[in-house]
N, C-alpha and C positions, 0 to 999 in steps of 0.2 A: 792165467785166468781162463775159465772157462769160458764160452761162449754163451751170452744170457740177452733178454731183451729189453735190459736196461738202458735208458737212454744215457747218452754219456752226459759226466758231469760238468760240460764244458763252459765257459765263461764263467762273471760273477754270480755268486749266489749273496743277496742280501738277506740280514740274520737283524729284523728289528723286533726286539725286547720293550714290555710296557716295564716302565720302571727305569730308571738309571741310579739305582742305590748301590748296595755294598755288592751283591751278587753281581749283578750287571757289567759294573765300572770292574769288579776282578777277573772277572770271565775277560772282556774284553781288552783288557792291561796286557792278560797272559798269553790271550790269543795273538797280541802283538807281539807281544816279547818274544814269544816261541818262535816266530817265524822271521824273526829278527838274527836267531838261534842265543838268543840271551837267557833263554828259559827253559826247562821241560816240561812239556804237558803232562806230569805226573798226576795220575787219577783218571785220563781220560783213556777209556776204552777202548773208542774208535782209534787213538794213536799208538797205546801202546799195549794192547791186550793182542794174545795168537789164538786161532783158533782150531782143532785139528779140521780135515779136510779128508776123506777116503779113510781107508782100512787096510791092513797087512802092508803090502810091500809098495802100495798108491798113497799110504801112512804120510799127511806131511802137518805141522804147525803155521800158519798162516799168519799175517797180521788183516785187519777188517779190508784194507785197501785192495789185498793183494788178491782180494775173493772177489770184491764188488767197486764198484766206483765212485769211490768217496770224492766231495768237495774236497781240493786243497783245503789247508791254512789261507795262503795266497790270496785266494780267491775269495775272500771276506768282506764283504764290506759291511761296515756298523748303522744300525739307527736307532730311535730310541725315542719315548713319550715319556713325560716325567710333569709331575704338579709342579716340580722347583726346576727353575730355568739354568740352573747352573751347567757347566759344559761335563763333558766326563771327567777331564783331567781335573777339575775341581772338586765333581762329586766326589771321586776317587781319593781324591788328600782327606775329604772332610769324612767319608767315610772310614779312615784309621785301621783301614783292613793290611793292607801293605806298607811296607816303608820307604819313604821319599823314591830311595836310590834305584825302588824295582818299579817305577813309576815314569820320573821324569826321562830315560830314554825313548820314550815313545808318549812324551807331552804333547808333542808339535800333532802327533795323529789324534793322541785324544781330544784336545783343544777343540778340534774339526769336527766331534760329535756332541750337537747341540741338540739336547732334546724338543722335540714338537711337543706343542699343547698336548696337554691330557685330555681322554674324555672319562672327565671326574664327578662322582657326587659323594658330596660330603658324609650323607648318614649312611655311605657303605662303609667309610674309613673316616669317622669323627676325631681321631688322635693325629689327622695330616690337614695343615693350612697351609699348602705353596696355591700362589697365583697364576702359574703357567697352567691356565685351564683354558677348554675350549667355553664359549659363549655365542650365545642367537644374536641377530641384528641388536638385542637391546638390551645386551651386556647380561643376559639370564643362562641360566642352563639349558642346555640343547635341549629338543626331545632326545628318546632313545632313537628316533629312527634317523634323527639331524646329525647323532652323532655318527651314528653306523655308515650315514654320506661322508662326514667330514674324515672320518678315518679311512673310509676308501680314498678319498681326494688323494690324503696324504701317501697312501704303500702308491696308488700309479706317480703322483711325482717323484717320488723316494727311487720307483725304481727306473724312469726315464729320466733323472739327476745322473744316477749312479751307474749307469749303461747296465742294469742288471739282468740275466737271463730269466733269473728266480729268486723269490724272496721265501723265504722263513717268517712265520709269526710266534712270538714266544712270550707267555707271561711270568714276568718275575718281580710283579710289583706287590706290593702289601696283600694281604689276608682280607676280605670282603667278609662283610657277617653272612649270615648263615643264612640262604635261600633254601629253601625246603623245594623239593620237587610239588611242581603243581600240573596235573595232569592237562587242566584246562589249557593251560599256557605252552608251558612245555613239553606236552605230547605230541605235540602234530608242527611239522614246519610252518602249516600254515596258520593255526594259532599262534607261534611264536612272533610271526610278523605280525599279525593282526594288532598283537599286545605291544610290538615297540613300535607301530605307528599309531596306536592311542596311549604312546606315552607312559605305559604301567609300571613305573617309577620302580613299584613293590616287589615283582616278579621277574623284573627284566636290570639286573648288574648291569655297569658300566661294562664289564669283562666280557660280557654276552656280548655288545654291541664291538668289541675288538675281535673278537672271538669271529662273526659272523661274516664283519667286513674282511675280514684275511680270507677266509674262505671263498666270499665272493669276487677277490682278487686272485685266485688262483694260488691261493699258499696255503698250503699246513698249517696247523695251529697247536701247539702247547701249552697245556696250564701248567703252572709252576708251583701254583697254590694251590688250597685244597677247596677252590669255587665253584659251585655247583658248573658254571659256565658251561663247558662241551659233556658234560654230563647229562645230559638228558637226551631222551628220542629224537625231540627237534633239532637238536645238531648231528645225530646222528643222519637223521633222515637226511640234512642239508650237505655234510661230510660224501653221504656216499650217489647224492644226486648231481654233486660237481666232481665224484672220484677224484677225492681228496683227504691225505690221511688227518688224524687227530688223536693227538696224547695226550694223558693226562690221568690224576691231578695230584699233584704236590709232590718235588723234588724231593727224594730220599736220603736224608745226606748223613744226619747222627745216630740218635739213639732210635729210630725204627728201624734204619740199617742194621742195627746193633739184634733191634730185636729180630728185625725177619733171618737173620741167620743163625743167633742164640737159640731161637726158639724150635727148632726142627731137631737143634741135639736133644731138646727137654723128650720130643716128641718120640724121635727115636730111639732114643733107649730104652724108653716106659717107663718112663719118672713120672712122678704123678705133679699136679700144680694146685697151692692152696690158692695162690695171688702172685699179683706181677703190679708191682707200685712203681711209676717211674716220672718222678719229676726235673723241670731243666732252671737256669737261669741264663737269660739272655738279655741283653742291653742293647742294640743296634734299633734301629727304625721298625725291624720287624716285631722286635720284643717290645714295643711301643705301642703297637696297632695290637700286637694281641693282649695288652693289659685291657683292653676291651671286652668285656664277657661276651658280647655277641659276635667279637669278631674271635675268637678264644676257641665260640663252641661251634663253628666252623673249621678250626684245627683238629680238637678234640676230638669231633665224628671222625677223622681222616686219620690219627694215629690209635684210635682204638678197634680199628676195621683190621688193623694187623693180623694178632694176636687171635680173633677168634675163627679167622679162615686156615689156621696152623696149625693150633690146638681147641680139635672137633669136642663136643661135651657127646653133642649127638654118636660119635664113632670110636670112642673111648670114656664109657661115662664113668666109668670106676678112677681112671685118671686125672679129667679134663671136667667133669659133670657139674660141680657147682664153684668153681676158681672168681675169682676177685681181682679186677681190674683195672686198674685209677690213671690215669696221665694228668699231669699240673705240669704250665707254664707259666714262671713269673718273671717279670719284666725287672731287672738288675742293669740299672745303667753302668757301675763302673767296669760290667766284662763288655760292655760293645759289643763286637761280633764274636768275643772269643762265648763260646758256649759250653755250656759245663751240664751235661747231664749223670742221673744218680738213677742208677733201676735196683729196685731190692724187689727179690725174685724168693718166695717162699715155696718150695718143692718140697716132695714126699716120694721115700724110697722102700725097699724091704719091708716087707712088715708094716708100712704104713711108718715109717720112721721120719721125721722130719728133718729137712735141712734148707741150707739157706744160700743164696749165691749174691753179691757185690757187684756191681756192675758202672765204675766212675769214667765215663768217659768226658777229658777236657779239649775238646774240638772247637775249628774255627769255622762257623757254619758256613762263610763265603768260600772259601778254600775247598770245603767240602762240595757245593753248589756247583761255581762253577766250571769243572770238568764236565756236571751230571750237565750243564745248560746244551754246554759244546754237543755233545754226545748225542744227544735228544733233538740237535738241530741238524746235524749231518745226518742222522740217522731217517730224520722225518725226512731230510729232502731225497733222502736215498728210497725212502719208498713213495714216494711219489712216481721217480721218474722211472721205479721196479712197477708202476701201477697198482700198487695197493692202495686201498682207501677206507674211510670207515676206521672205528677204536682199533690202532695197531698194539695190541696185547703182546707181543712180542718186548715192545716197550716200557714193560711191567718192571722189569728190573732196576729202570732209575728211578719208580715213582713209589708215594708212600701209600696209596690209594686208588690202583688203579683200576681201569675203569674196565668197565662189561656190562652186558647188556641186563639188569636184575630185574627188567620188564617181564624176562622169561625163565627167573630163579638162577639166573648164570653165577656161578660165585665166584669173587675176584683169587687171583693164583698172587700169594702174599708172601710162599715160600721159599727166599733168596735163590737157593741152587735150582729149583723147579724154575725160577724167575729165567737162570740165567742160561737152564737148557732150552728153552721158549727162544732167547735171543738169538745163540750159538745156531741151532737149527735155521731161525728167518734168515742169517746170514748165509748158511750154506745152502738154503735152496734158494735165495737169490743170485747167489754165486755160479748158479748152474748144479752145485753137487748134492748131493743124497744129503736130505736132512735126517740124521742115523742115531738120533738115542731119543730113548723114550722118557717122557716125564711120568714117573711115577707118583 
């Protein structure tokens, strides 16, 4: 390893997760397993992806460790905020994502992670009634800014409990409906406070007030969903006035995976596109919260952002100029987590010839998740202690929407292998080495 000014990754780093549903509870099953050696982190980048390093006869394949200094496994410790008070090793059975036998060898740790109070409001996520919520002296809903206290309360106890050096913050709890950007509110840090200490219920997500309190604890912070939350100026501003980085929003796991990398062969070969119809079914908690239309078309925005930063109408209009573009999710309780999406992709070739492409992928959206949570979390605390801070774009590659600054026409980089030269690169100039291909 090169010589870099990264600070070492030494001690524990705490990884707490709003949510302890199916994502959660399997991220954190597997992180145990693996380091148990009863499992492979199969999927995770940061464990088992190389990356080249120099040129000609300085030529070598790396893996992420061997460049920069990642968090062990080891070094993990779990926490977690959840409406339903059940422990992990319960959520985890009741979630039906794994089976018994890849579960109960590491009961005894999960048992140990008991979720803390939420800070919940119901009309962000009306399809969830657990009780494990936070409450004022007189059993009401916090303000936003009581909560943004009580959830600081909790990361310093969490990480003076857990003898922790550093903490992660990460959202992988349900789909919040749809906050529109409001300039008054969330343009300025200081409007954004102003707004969650009079309480603006309308403007200001429960996810905001997690969102903020990590940040003003000294951790990173990850949206998992596609929440307006760290999306806007106001976190930006607050992100880069504590140099502190911030990811986001929404983990890339099936069919916009499918599309950010399908979609670059449409692009490059100069096929033309009439439509791209791509509907899913899903059954788990998450598919529960988004049979919600408000909470649906807070998804919606986020997988139709793909597609049009890929295929330009503006930069090929003879191609791209007037295409047709639909996403539908519907909530199917008997696949639970198993998720089944269908994309029917109508292109045009030679001559304006028509043709058509199929596209059935039967995926397990948890299984898909969490590798991307893992990754996302080791990664954010690696730039941290690299001193990055502010939207780490580099981090584009796990999310399904990610974030840039569109205050100043920036446009989100939505095309997989463009995604995954962004990442390849922040590794190697963190690394100390020549960050050496270009994104075209």
């Amino acid at each position: 390893m090169k010589e870099t000014h990264i600070k070492p990754a030494s001690g524990r780093l705490g990884i707490m997760v709003v949510g302890c549903g199916a994502v959660t509870t399997t991220f954190m099953t597997g992180v145990l397993m693996a380091r148990k050696g009863l499992a492979k982190p199969i999927g995770s980048m940061t464990q088992l992806d190389k990356i080249r390093v120099g040129k000609g006869p300085e030529k070598k394949y790396l893996r992420y460790a061997e460049i920069v200094p990642l968090a062990q496994l080891s070094d993990i410790v779990f926490g977690t905020w959840d409406v339903y008070p059940q422990n992990a090793y319960q959520a985890a059975m009741y979630a039906e994502v794994l089976k018994p036998q890849d579960i109960e060898p590491v009961r005894d740790e999960l048992e140990q992670i008991v979720p803390m109070k939420a800070a919940f409001d119901k009309n962000y996520a009306k399809r969830l009634s657990g009780e494990n919520i936070k409450q004022d002296s007189v059993g009401q809903i916090p303000t936003r800014w009581e909560m943004v206290e009580m959830l600081r309360e909790d990361i310093r106890n969490f990480k003076t409990k857990n003898q922790c050096d550093r903490i992660v913050v990460a959202w992988a709890a349900s789909t919040e409906i749809y906050v529109p950007f409001n300039d008054g509110v969330h343009g300025t840090l200081a409007s954004l406070e102003s707004a969650m200490k009079t309480d603006d219920r309308e403007h200001i997500a429960p996810s905001m007030c997690y969102a903020y309190a990590a940040l003003s604890e000294g951790a990173p912070f990850i949206m998992g969903a596609p929440n307006t939350t760290v999306d806007i100026p106001a976190m930006w501003e607050l992100s880069e006035k504590l140099q502190l980085p911030i990811a986001g929003k929404d983990f890339k796991t099936g069919q916009t995976l499918v599309k950010s990398g399908f979609a670059p062969i449409i692009g490059t070969r100069c096929l033309g596109l009439n439509g791209w119809f791509s509907t899913n079914i899903l059954g788990n908690r998450d598919g529960l919260v988004l049979d919600e239309p408000q909470n649906f078309h807070t998804k919606e925005v986020s997988k139709l952002s793909t597609l049009e930063t890929i295929l330009k109408g503006e930069c090929q209009p003879d191609l791209y100029g007037d295409y047709y573009h639909k996403v539908r999710i519907n909530y199917y309780p008997p696949r639970n987590d198993n998720k089944e999406s269908w994309d029917n992709i109508d292109i045009f070739g030679w001559m304006g010839y028509p043709m058509q492409i199929k596209i059935n992928f039967l995926c397990r959206d948890s299984i898909l998740a969490a590798p991307v949570l893992l990754d996302l979390c080791l990664l954010s605390d690696l730039a941290a202690r690299a001193g990055r801070y502010g939207i780490q774009r580099f981090l584009s590659f796990f999310l399904k929407a990610p974030m840039h600054d569109y205050t100043q026409g920036e446009e989100a980089v939505n095309n997989l292998y463009q995604q995954y030269t962004m990442l390849k690169n922040a590794i190697r100039e963190m690394g100390g080495y020549e960050p050496d291909e270009e994104i075209d």
